[in-house]
Kinemage of the C-alpha trace (Angstrom):
@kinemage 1
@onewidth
@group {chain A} dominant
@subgroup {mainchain}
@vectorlist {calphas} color= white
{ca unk a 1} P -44.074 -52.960 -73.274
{ca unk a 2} L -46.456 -50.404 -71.995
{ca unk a 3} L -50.205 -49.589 -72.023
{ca unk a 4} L -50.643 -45.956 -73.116
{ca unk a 5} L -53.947 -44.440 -72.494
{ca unk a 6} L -54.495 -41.095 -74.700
{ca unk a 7} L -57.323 -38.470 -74.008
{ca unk a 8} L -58.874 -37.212 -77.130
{ca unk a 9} L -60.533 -33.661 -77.051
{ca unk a 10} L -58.036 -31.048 -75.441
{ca unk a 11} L -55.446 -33.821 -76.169
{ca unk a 12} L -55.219 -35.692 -79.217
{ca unk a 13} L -57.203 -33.304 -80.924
{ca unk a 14} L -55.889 -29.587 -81.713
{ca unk a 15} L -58.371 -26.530 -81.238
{ca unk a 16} L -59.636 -27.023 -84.763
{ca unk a 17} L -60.880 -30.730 -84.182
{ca unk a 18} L -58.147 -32.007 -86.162
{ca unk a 19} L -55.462 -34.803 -85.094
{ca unk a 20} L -51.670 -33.683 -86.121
{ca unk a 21} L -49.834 -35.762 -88.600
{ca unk a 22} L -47.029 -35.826 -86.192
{ca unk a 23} L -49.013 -37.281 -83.239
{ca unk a 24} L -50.079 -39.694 -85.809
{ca unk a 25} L -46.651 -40.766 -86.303
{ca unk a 26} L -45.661 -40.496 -82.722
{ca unk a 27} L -48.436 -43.077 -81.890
{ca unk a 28} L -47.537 -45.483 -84.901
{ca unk a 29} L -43.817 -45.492 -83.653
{ca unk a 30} L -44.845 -46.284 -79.949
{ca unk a 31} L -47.066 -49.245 -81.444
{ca unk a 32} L -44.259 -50.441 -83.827
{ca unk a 33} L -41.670 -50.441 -80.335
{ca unk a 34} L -44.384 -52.749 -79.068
{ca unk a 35} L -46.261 -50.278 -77.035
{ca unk a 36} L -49.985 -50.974 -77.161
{ca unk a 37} L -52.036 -47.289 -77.502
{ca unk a 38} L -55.566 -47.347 -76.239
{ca unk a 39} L -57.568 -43.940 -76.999
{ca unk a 40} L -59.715 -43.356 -73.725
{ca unk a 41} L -62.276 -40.206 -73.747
{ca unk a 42} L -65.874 -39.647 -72.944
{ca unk a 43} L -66.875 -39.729 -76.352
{ca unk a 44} L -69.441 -43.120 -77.366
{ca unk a 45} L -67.616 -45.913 -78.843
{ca unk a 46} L -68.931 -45.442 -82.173
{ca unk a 47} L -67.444 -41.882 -82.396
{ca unk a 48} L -64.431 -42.976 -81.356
{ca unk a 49} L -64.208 -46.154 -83.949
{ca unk a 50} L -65.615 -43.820 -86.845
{ca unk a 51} L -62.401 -41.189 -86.036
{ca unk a 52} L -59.583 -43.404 -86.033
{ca unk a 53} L -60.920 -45.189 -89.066
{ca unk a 54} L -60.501 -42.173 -91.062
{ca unk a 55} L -56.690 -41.721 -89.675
{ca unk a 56} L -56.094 -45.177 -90.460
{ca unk a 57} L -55.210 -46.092 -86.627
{ca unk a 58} L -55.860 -49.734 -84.853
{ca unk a 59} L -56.227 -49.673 -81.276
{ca unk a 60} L -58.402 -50.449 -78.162
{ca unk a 61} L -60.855 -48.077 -77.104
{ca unk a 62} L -62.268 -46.726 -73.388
{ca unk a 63} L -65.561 -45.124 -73.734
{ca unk a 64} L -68.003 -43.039 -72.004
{ca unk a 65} L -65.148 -41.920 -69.499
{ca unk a 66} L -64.861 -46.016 -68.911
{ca unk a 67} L -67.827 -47.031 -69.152
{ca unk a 68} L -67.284 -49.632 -72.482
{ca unk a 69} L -63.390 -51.233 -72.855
{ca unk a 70} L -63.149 -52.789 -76.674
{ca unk a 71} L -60.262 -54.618 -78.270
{ca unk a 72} L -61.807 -56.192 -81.531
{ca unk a 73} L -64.845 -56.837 -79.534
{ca unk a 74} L -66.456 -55.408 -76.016
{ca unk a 75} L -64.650 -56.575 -73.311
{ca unk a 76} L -67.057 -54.512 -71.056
{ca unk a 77} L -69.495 -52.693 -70.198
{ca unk a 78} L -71.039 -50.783 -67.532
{ca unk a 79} L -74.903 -50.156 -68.126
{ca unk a 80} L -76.811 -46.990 -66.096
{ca unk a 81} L -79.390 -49.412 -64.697
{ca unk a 82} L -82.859 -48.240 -66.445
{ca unk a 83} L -84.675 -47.387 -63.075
{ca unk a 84} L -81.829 -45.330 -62.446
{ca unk a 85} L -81.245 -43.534 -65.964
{ca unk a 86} L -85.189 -43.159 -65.779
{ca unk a 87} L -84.421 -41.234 -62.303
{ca unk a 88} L -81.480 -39.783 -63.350
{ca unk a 89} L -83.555 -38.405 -66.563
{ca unk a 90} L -86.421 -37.014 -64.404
{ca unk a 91} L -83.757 -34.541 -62.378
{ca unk a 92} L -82.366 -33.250 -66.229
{ca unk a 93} L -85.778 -32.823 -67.262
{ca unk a 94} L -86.481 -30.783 -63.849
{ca unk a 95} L -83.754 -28.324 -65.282
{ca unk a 96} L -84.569 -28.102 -68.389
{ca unk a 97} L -81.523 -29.316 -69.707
{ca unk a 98} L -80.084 -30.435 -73.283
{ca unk a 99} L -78.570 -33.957 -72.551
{ca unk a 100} L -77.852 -37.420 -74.612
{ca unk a 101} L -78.000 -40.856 -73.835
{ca unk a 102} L -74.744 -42.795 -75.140
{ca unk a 103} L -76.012 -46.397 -75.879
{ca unk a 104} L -75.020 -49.872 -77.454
{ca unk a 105} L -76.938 -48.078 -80.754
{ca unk a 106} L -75.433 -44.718 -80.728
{ca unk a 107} L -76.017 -41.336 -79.578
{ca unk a 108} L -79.923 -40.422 -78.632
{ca unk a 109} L -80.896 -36.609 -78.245
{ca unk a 110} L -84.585 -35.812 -78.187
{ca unk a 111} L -86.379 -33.338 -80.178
{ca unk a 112} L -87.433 -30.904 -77.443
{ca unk a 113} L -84.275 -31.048 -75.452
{ca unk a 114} L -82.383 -30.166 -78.962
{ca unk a 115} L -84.459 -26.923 -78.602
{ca unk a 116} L -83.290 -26.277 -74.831
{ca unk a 117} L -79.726 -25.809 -76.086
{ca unk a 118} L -80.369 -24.198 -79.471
{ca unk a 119} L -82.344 -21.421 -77.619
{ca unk a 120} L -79.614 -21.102 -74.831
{ca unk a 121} L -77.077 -20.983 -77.831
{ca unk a 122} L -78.614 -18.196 -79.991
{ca unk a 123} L -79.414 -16.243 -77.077
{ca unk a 124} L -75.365 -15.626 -76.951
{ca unk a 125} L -74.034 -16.305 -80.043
{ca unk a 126} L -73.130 -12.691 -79.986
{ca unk a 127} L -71.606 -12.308 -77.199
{ca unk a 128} L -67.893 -11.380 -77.103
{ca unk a 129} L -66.887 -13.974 -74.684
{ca unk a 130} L -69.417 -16.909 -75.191
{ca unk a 131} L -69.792 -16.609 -79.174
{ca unk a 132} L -66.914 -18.312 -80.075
{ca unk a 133} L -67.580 -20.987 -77.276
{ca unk a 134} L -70.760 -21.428 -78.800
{ca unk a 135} L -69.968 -22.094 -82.500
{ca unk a 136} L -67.233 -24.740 -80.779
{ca unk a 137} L -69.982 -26.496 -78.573
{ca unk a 138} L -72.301 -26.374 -81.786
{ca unk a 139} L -69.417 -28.015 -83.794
{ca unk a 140} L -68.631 -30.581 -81.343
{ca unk a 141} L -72.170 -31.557 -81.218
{ca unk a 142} L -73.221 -31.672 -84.216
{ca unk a 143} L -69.694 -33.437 -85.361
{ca unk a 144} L -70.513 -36.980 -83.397
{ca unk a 145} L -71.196 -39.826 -85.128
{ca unk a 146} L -74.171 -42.585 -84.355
{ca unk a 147} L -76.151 -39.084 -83.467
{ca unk a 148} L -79.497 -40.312 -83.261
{ca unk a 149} L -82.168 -37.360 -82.994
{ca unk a 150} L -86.060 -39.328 -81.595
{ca unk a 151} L -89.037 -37.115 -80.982
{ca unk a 152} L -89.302 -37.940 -77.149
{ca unk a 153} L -87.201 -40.499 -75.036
{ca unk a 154} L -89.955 -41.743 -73.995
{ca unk a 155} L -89.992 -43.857 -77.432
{ca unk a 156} L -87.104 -45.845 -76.684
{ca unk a 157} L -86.774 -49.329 -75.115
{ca unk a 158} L -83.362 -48.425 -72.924
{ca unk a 159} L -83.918 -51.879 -71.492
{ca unk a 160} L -82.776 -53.004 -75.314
{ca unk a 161} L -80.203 -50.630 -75.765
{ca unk a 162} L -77.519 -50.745 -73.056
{ca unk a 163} L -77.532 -47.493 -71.805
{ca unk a 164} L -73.839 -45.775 -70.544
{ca unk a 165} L -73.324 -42.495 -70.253
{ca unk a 166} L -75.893 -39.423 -69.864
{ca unk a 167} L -74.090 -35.607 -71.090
{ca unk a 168} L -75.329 -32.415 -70.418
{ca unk a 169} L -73.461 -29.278 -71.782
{ca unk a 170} L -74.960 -25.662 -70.859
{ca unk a 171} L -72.999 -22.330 -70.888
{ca unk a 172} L -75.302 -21.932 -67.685
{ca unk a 173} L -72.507 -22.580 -65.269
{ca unk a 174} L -75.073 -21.881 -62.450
{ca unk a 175} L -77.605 -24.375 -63.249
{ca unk a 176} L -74.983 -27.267 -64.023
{ca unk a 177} L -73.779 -26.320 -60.250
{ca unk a 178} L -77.045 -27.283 -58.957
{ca unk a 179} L -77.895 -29.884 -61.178
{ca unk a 180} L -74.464 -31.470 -60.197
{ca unk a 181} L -75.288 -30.899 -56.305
{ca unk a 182} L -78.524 -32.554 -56.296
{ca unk a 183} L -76.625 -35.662 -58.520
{ca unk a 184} L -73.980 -35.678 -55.734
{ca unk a 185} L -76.449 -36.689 -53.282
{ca unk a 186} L -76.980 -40.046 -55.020
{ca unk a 187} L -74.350 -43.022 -54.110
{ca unk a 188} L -75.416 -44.887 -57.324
{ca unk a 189} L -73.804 -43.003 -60.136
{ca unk a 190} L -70.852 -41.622 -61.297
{ca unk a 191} L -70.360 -37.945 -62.013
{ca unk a 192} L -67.319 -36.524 -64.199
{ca unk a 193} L -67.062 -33.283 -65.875
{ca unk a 194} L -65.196 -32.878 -69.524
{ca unk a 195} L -64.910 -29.538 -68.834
{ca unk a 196} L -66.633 -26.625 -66.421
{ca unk a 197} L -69.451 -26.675 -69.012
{ca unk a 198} L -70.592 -30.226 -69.036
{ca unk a 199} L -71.506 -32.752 -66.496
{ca unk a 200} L -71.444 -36.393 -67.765
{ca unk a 201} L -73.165 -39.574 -65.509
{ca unk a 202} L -72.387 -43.334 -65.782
{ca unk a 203} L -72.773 -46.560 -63.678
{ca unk a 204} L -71.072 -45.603 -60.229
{ca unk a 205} L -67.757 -47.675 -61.308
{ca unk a 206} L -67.240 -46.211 -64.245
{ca unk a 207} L -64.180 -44.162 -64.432
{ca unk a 208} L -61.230 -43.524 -66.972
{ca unk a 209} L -59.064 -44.972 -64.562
{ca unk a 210} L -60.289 -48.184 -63.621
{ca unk a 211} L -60.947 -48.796 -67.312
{ca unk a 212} L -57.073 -48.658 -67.286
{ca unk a 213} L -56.327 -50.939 -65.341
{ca unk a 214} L -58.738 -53.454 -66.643
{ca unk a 215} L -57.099 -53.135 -69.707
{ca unk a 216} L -54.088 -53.030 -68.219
{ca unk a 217} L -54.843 -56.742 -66.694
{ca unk a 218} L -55.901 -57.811 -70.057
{ca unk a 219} L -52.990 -57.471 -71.592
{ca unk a 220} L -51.259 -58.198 -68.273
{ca unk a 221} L -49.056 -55.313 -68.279
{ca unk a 222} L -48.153 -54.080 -64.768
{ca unk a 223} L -49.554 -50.949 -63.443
{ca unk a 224} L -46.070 -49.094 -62.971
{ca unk a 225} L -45.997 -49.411 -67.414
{ca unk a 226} L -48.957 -47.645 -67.684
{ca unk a 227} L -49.109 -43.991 -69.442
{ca unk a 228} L -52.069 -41.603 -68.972
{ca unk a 229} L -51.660 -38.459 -71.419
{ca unk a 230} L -54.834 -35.714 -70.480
{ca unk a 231} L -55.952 -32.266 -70.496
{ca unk a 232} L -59.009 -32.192 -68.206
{ca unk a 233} L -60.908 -33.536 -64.607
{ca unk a 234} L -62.649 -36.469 -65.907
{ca unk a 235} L -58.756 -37.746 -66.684
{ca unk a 236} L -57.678 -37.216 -62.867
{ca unk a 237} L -58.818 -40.799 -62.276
{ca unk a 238} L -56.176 -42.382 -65.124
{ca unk a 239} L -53.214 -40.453 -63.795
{ca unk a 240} L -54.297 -41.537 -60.416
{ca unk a 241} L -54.143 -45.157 -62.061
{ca unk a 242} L -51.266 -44.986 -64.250
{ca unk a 243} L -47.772 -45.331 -63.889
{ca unk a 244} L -47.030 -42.438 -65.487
{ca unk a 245} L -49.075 -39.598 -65.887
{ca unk a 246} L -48.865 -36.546 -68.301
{ca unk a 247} L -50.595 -33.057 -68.056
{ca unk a 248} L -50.975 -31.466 -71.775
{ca unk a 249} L -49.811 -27.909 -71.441
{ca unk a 250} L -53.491 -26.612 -72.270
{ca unk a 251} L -54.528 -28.148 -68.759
{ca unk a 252} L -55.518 -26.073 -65.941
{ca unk a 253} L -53.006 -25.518 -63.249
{ca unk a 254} L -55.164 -27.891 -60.799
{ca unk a 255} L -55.023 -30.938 -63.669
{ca unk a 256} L -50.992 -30.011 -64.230
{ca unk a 257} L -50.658 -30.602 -60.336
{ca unk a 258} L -52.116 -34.079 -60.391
{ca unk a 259} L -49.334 -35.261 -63.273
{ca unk a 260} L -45.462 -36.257 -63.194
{ca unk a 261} L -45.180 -34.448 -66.016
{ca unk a 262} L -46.213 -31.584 -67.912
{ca unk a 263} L -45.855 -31.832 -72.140
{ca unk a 264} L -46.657 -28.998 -74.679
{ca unk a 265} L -50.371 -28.267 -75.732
{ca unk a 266} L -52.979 -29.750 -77.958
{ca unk a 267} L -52.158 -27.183 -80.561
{ca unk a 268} L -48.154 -27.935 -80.430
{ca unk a 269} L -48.382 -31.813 -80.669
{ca unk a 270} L -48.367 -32.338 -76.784
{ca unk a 271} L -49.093 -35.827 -77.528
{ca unk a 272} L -46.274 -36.439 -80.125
{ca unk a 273} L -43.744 -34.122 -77.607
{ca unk a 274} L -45.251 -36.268 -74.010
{ca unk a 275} L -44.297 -40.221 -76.397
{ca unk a 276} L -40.906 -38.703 -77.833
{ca unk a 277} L -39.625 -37.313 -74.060
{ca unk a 278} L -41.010 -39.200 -71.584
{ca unk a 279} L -42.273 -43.006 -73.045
{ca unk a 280} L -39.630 -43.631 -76.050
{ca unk a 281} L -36.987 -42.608 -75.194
């Protein structure tokens, strides 16, 4: 039997936000041999449960990058302390930044930081390179479920709500740079990246890959019959943990180098091709 952890965006999901019927049925077979399949991305829980509802899928989950394990209930979960989210919020704010709060409730954006990125977005919607980038972010966003929109943060009791994970996205490369510098100097927070454009923050043990192996002592499966299938940086961590680790073809060069193995992209089943070859058999 073993414990195969599956990135979403970039990996289960094609370009078009869609999941294949054949990775579908690739994931079904591997949990009929036995296999249990855990979907592990940086997406909240609730987005994650509301998606493989409507593909009729049962498996554990790994939120927020690893920040919330759950396998018919929450195993765990590692909170943002509120004086540090408060902290961490004041340094977003100082950038004038977009960002959301992931929390036991759902997805919080605020009013005025919903401006922030509509104003950076329409400012180059009509750009050759970044248009189509920015009718994918705007999709993406706007797609998540539990998406909770409040007039100001400064509303909400985060002391009630179990704050996880804080996202920015920005097609300001330059200002995520520094924003990420002046996070790095703090040694109480966790700092991934879904892709060049975001920057994502979480409790400073949260990662993909120790959620992996807490699940993987759950079940008590050893660590060599763990699978990690990714595209992206914040997966580095699970192929780092895993057993077996497997680059989808879409990945950058640098992610490919951190894998055993390399498997077709998101938009060729990857995930159906990476179970068939290298897990059954």
């Amino acid at each position: 039997m073993k414990l195969i952890a599956i990135d979403m965006d970039g990996t289960l999901f094609s370009n078009n936000h869609t999941i294949s019927e054949n990775n579908c049925h690739a994931i079904l077979k591997a949990q009929r041999q036995g296999h249990i399949v855990t979907f592990c991305s940086g997406r909240a829980l609730h987005d994650i449960q509301e998606i493989i509802k409507k593909i009729n899928l049962e498996a554990p989950i790994i939120a927020g990058n690893g920040a919330v394990v759950f396998h018919n209930k929450i195993l765990q979960t590692l909170t943002i302390p509120v004086h540090i989210l408060k902290k961490i919020m004041d340094i977003f704010n100082d950038f004038q930044l977009y960002y959301e709060i992931y929390t036991n409730k759902g997805i919080f954006i605020d009013k005025t930081r919903k401006e922030y990125l509509y104003a950076e977005l329409n400012r180059l919607k009509d750009d050759p390179v970044f248009g189509p980038m920015v009718e994918q972010m705007v999709q993406v966003q706007n797609d998540q479920n539990h998406l909770l929109t409040v007039s100001d943060f400064s509303e909400l009791n985060f002391s009630m709500l179990d704050p996880y994970k804080m996202y920015t996205v920005s097609l300001d490369e330059k200002k995520l740079n520094h924003l990420q510098q002046r996070l790095s100097e703090r040694d109480d927070i966790s700092i991934t990246n879904g892709s060049h454009l975001t920057v994502e923050v979480g409790n400073k043990q949260v990662s993909k890959g120790n959620a992996l192996l807490f699940l993987a002592n759950y079940f008590q499966i050893p660590q060599a019959d763990t699978v990690a299938i990714g595209d992206n940086l914040n997966d580095l961590s699970m192929f780092k943990a895993a057993g077996t680790s497997i680059a989808m073809g879409n990945a950058t060069d640098f992610v490919k180098s951190h894998a055993k193995f390399v498997t077709k992209t998101n938009d060729d089943d990857g995930v159906a091709y990476a179970l068939e070859k290298f897990v059954l058999s």
